[in-house]
C-alpha positions as CSV (number, residue, x, y, z in Angstrom):
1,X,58.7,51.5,134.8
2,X,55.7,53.3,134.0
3,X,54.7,56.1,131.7
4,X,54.4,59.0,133.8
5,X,51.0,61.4,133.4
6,X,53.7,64.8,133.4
7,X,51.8,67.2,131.1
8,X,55.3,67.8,129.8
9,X,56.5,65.7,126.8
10,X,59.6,65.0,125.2
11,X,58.7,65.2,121.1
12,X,61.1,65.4,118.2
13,X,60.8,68.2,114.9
14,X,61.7,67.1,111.3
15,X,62.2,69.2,108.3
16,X,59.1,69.1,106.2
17,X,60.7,70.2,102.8
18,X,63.7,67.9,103.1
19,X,61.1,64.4,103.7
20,X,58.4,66.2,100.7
21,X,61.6,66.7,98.0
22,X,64.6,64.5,99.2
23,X,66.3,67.0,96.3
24,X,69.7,67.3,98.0
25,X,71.3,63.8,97.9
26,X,74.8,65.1,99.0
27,X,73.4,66.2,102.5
28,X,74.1,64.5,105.8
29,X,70.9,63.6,106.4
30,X,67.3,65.3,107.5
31,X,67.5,68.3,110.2
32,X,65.7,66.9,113.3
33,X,65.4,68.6,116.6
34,X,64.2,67.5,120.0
35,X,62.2,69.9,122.1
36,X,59.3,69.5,124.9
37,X,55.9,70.3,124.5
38,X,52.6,70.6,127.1
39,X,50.0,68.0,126.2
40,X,47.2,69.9,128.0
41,X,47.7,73.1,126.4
42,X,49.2,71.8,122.7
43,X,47.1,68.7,122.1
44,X,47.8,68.8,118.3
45,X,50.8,68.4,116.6
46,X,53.6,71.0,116.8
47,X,54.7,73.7,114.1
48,X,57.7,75.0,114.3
49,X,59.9,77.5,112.0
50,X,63.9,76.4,112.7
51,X,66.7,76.6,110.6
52,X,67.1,73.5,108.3
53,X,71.1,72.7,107.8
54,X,70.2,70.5,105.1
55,X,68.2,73.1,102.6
56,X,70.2,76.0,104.0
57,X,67.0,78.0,104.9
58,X,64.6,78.5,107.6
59,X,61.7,75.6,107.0
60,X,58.9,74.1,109.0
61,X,59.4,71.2,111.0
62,X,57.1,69.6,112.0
63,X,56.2,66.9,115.0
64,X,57.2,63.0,114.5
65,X,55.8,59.5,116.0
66,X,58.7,58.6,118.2
């Protein structure tokens, strides 16, 4: 199959505090999230502020290589 040209996008969010201080070592792992994006009107990489399960506070998350 191949890759379609949709200008929507499947992309995946990971907690930027939790990879930068890997402080909590009893947590289940790092909060990741999977949202869409458009590539024509986002070309750069996405910001977003969600709720991090892992630091128990609202962090940045920020876009991933799949």
């Amino acid at each position: 199959m191949a890759k379609s040209k949709d200008a929507r996008i499947t992309i995946i969010l990971e907690c930027t505090s939790c990879v930068r201080n890997r402080v909590n070592k009893e947590s289940m792992g790092i909060s990741r999230y999977i949202t869409e994006k458009n590539r024509h009107n986002t070309p750069s990489r996405l910001e977003l502020i969600k709720f991090c399960p892992s630091c128990y506070k609202h962090t940045i998350h920020g876009e991933i290589k799949k």
